[in-house]
C-alpha positions in Angstrom: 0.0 0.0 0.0 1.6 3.4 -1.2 1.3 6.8 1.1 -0.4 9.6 -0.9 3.3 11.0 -1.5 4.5 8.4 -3.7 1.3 8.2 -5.5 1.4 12.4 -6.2 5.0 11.6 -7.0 4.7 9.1 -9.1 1.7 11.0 -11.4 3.9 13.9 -11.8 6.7 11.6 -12.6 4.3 9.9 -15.5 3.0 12.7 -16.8 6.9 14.1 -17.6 7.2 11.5 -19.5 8.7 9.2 -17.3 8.1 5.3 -18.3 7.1 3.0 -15.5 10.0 1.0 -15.1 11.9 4.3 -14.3 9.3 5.2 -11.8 9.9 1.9 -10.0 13.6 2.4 -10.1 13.4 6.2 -8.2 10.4 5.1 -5.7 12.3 2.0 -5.3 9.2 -0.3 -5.5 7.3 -2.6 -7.7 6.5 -1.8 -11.4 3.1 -4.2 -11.0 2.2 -1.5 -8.1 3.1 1.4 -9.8 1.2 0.5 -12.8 -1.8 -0.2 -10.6 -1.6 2.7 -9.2 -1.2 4.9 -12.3 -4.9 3.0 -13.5 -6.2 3.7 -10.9 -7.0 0.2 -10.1 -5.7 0.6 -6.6 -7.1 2.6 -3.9 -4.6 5.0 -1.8 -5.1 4.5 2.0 -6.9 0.5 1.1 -4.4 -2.6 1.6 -5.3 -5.4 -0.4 -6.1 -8.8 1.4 -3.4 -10.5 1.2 -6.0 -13.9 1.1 -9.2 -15.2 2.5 -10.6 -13.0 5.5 -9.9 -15.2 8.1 -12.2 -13.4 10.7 -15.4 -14.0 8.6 -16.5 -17.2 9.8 -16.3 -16.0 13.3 -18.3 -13.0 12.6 -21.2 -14.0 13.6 -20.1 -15.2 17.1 -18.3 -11.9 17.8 -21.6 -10.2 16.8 -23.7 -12.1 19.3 -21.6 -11.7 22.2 -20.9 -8.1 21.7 -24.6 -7.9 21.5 -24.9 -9.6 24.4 -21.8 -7.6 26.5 -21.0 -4.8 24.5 -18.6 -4.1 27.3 -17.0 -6.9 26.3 -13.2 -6.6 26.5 -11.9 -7.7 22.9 -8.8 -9.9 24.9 -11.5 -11.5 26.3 -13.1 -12.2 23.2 -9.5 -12.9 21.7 -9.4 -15.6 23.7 -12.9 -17.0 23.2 -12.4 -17.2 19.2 -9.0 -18.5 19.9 -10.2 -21.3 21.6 -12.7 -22.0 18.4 -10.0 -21.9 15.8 -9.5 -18.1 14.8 -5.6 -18.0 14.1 -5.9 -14.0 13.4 -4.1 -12.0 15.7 -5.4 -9.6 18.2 -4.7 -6.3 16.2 -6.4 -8.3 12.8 -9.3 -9.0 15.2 -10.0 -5.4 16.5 -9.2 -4.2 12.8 -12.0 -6.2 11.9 -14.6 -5.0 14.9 -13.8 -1.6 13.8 -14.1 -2.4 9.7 -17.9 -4.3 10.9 -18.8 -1.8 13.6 -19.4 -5.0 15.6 -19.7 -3.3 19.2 -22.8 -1.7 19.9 -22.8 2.0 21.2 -23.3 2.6 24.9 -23.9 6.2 25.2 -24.1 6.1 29.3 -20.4 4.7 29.2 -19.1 7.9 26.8 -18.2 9.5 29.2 -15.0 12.3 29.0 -12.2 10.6 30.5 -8.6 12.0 31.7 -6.7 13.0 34.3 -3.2 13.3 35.7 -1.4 10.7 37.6 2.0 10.4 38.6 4.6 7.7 38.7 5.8 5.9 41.3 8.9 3.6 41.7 8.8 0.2 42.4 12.0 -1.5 43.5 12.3 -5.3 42.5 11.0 -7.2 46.0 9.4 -4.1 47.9 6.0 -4.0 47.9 2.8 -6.3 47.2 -0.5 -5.0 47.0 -4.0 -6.6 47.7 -7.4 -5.7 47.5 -11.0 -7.2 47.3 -12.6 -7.7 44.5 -16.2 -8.4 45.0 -17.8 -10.5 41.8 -21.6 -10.3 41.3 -23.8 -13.6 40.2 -21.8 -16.6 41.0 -23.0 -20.2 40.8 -26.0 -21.1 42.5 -24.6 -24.4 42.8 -21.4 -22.9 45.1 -24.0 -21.8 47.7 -22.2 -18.5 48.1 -25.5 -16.1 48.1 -25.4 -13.1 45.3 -21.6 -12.3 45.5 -18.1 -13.8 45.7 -15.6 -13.0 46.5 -11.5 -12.7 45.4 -8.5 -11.9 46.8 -6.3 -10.2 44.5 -2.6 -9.7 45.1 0.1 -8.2 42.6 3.9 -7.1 43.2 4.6 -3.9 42.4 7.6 -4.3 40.8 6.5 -6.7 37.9 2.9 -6.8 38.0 2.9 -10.5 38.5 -0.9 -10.9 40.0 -2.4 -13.9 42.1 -5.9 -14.2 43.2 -7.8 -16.9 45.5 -11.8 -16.9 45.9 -13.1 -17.0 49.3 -16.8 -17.0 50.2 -16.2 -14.0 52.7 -14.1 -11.3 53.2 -13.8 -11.3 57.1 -10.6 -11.8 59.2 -10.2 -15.5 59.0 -10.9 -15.8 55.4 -8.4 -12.8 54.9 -5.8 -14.6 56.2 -6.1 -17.9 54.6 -6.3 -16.3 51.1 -3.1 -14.2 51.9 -0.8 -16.9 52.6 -2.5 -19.0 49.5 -1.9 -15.8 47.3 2.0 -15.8 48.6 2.4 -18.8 48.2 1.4 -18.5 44.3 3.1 -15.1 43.6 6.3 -17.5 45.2 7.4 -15.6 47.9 7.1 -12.2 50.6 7.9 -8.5 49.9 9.2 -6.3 52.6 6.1 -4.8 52.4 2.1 -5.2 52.3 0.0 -2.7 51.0 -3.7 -2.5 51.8 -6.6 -0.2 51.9 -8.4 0.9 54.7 -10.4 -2.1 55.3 -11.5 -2.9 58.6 -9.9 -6.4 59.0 -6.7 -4.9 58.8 -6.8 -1.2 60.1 -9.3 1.2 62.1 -10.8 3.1 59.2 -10.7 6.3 60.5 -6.9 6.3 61.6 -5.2 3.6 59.4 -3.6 2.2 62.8 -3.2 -1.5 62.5 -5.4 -3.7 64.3 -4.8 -5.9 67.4 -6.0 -8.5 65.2 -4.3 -8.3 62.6 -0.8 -7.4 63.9 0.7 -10.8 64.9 -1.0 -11.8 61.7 2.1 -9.4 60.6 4.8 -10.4 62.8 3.8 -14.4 61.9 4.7 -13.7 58.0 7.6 -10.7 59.3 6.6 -7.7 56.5 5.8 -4.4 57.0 2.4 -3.2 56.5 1.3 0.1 54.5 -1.7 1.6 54.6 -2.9 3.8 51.5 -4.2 7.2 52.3 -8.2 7.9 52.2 -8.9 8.4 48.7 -6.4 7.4 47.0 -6.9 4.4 44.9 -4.0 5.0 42.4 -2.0 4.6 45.1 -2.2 0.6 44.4 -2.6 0.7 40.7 -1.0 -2.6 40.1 -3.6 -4.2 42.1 -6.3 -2.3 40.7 -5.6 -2.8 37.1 -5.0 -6.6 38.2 -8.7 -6.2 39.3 -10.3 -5.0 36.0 -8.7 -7.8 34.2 -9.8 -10.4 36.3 -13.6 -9.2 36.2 -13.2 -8.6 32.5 -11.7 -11.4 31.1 -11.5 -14.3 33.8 -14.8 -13.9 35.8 -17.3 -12.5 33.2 -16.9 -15.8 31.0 -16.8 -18.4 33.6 -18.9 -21.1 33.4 -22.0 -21.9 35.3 -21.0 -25.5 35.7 -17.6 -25.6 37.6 -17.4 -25.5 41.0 -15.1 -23.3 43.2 -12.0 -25.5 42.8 -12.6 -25.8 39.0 -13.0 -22.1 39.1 -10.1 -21.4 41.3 -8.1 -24.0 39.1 -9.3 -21.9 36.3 -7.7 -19.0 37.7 -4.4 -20.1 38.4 -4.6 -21.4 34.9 -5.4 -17.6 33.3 -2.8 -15.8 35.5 0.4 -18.1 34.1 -1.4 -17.9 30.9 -2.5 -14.3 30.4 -0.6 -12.7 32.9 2.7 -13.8 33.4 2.9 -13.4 29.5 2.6 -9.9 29.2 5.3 -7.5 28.1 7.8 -5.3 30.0 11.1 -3.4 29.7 13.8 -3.6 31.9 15.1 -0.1 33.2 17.7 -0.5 30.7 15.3 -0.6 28.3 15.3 -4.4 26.9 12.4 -6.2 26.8 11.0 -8.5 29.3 8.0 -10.5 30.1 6.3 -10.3 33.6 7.1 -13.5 34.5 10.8 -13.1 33.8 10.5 -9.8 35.8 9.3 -11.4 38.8 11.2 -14.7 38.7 14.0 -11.7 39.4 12.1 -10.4 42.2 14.4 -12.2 44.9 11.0 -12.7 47.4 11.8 -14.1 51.3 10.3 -17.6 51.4 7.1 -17.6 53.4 7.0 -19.5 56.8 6.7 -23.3 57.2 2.7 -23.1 57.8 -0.2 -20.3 57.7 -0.9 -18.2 60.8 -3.2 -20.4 63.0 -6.3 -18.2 62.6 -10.0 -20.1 62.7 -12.3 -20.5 60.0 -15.7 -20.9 61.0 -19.0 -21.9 58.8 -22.6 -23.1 59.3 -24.4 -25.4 58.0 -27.0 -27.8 58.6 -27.5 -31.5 59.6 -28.9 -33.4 57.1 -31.5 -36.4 57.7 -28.9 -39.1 57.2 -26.2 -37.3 59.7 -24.1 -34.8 57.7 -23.2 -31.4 57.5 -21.9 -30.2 54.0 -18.9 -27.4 54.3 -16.7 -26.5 51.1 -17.4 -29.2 48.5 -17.5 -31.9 51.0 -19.7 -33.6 53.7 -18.8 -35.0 57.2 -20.7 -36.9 59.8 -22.3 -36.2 62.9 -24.4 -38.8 65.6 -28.1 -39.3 65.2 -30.7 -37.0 66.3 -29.4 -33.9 65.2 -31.4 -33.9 61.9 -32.3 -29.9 61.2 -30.0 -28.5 63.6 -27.3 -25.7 62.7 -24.4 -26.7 63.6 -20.9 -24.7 63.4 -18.2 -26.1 61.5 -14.4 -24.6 62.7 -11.3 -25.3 60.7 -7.7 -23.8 62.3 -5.5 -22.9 59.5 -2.5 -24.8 59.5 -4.3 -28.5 60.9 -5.5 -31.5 59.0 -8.9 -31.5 61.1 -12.0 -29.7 61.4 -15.0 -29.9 64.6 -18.6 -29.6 64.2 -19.5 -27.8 66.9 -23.1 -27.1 68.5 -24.7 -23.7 69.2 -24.0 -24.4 72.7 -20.2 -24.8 72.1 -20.5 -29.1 72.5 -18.3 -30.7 70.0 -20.3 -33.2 68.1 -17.3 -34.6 65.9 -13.7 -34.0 64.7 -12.8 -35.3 60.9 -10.1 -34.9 59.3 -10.4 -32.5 56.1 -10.7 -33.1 52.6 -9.3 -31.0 49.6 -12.0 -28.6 48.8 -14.5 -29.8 46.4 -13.9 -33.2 46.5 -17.2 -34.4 46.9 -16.0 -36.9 50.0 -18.4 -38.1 52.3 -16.7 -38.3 55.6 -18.2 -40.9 58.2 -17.1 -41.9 61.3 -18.0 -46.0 62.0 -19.4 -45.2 65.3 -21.7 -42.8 63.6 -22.6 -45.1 61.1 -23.6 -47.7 63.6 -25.2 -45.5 65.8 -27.4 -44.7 62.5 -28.2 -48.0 61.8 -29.3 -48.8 65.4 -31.7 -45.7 65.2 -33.4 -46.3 61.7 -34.1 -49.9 62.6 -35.3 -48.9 66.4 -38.1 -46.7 64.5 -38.4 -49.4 61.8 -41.8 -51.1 61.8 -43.2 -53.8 58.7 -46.9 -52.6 59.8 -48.7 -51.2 56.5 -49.3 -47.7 56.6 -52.4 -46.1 58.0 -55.0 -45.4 55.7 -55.9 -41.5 54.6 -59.3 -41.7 53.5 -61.4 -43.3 56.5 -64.1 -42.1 58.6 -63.0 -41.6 62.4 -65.2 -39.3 64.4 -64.6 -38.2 67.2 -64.8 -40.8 70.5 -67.0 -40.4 73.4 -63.9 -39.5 75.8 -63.1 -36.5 73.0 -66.7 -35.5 73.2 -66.6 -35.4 76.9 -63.5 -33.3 77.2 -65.0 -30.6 74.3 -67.8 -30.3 76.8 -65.4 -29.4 79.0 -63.6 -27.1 77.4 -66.6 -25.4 76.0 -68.0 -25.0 79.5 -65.0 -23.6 80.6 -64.2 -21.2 78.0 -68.1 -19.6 78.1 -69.7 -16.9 79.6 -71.9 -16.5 82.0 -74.4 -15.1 79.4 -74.1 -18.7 77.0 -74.5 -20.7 80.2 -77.9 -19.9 80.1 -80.5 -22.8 79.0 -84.4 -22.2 78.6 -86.1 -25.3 78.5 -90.2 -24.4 79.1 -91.1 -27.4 81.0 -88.9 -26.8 83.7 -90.1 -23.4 83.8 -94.3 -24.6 84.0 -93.3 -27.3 86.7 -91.8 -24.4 88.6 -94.9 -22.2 88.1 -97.2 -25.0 89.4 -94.9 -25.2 92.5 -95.3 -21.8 93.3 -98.9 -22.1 93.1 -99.5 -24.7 95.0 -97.3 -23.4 97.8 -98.7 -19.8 97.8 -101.8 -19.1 100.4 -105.5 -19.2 99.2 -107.2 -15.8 99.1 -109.1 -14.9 102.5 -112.9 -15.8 102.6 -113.0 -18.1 99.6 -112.4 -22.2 99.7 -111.3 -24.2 96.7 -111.4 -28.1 96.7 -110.3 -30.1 93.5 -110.3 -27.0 91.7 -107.5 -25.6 89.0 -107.8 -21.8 89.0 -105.6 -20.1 86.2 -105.9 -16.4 85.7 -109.0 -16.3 87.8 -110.0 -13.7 90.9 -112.7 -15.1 93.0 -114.1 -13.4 96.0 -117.2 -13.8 98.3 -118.1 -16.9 96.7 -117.5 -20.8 97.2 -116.6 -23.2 94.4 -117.0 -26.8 94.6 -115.9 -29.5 92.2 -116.0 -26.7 89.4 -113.3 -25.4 87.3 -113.3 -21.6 86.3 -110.7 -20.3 83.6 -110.2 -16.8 82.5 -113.3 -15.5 84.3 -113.5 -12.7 87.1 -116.3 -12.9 89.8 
């Protein structure tokens, strides 16, 4: 492809009277171009292909998942059509977004960018940097609730980066992806460098908790604390952070688990990270990984700073309590129950412990993820004796059958109803009783002076003066 000065040059050239071949000769380049050229049959500013667009069968895929992400990164995506067969190269793939107009505009995202930043010096084995990096959406099947999260250290130096996943971000779990993320980056800087998070520092003042100091001493580096506000101050870190979320997490599949995942990881970080490319401070060339293999890092102590992990979970109805991957065994009877599961960095057993602080059992633990069902004989035994104690070969009880309710559970709702009324629903009217107790006052009350009655019913009557005998007088007066 020829620069707009060789073209003009080569027209004015022609139209002296120049022949082709002499053109070639003082542009020193191909009389097959120059002719092309001069007929206008090439295009100034438009390479030819040099063959079959190798990008086109994939064009479709890019298409879709930039439809579906169009944050995308196009690494990521690199590596995606990489692992289907593209053989282009990252520039001839973001050539070809740009040629499509594959990525969709996001006009909240164009946004003005830019500011200043300075930079700071690194010396080779001075400083590492960690941070949290929560991730959104993982795996239903890890049990983890709506967010994971990864610990994420880089040395400054090189910009070798390491991250482990941990279901929670408090003190223990701090500590036990620290000295896993050491352990991977290969060794300890003099220095640690943190934000202000609360399992390390007080917010407010920076100052090192009493916590987290032997944690400290145990490893023997120096902690730093950034300044509020000032997140460039660990850049390594951070930018170790976005590529991470961008091309390892957002592409992750549903179906691994967290050691598959984590696995994963280790995987990308060799593969993506430790690839990238440096220059010395002489200049040369480099790669990260040869950068850091320079480093010189202390070796980190024998074992892990005792702290204790602890996790809940629950008993299940054959006896086991399911904590990272793996299940282990307590006695019968604790079906339902919470139990507490503790773990001391640095041992090869774990307790299941009660809400009351009783120890139900001690196991030894199992790589993470192993799926290993963890029994102990006795509680197996002691299982078996319980099923078959509640064991019976009696046929079930029918559902659909007629059982009122017995004499003995009438009695006692007459009871209860009697006890639980009033004194106005205690009440009963029942009109004979109250005509026999008429009669009764009747016949007890005194006869009316001056008059005598004999085998006589008087209802409603008043008799006086007179004398009835053997007669019966209703409803008249006299």
């Amino acid at each position: 492809m020829l620069a707009w000065e060789s073209v003009v040059e080569a027209k004015a050239l022609r139209a002296r009277g120049w022949s082709i071949s002499a053109i070639a000769r003082h542009l020193q380049i191909n009389r097959r171009t120059v002719r092309r050229y001069l007929s206008d049959e090439a295009t100034v500013g438009v390479r030819r292909s040099a063959g079959p667009d190798g990008f086109e069968p994939f064009a479709a895929y890019a298409r879709q998942r930039l439809v579906d992400d169009p944050h995308l990164w196009a690494s990521a995506l690199h590596d995606e059509l990489a692992e289907l067969g593209y053989r282009g190269s990252y520039p001839s793939l973001t050539r070809a977004l740009r040629a499509r107009k594959l990525r969709p505009h996001c006009e909240p995202c164009a946004t003005v960018r830019g500011r200043d930043v300075g930079i700071i010096a690194h010396p080779a084995g001075e400083e590492t940097q960690f941070d949290w990096l929560e991730l959104p959406d993982p795996p239903a099947s890890w049990g983890w609730g709506k967010t994971a999260h990864l610990l994420v250290g880089s040395l400054a130096h090189s910009s070798r980066w390491r991250a482990v996943l941990a279901p929670a971000e408090d003190q223990p779990h701090l500590i036990e992806a620290l000295d896993a993320v050491v352990r991977r980056l290969g060794g300890l800087t003099h220095r640690w460098r943190f934000d202000r998070m609360a399992t390390v520092c007080h917010p407010d003042s920076g100052r090192l908790t009493a916590t987290f100091g032997p944690v400290a001493a145990h490893y023997a580096v120096g902690i730093a604390i950034c300044p509020a506000r000032r997140g460039n101050r660990k850049g390594v870190v951070e930018k170790a952070n976005l590529t991470a979320a961008q091309r390892w997490w957002r592409t992750l599949a549903d179906e691994l688990s967290p050691a598959q995942a984590q696995a994963s990881l280790d995987r990308f970080c060799v593969r993506v990270g430790d690839s990238r490319a440096r220059r010395r401070a002489d200049g040369s060339r480099a790669t990260v990984a040869e950068l850091a293999d320079a480093e010189g890092l202390r070796p980190v102590p024998t074992g892990p700073y005792p702290a204790v992990l602890t996790a809940e979970g629950q008993v299940s109805p054959q006896g086991l309590v399911p904590f990272r991957g793996n299940r282990y065994s307590v006695g019968p009877g604790h079906a339902g129950e919470t139990v507490t599961v503790t773990h001391r960095l640095g041992t090869a057993t774990l307790d299941l412990v009660t809400a009351r602080g009783v120890v139900l059992a001690r196991h030894r633990r199992h790589p993470d993820s192993a799926g290993a069902v963890v029994r102990h004989d006795e509680h197996v035994a002691a299982l078996e004796r319980a099923v078959l104690a509640a064991f019976t070969d009696r046929a079930p009880c029918r559902r659909k059958l007629r059982r009122p309710p017995s004499a003995a559970a009438r009695a006692e709702a007459d009871r209860l109803r009697a006890a639980g009324a009033g004194p106005a629903e205690q009440v009963v009217i029942d009109f004979a009783r109250y005509a026999a107790a008429a009669t009764d006052r009747q016949r007890s009350a005194p006869p009316p002076t001056g008059t005598t009655t004999t085998g006589t019913t008087t209802t409603g009557t008043t008799t006086t003066g007179t004398t009835t005998t053997g007669t019966t007088t209703t409803g008249t007066t006299s």
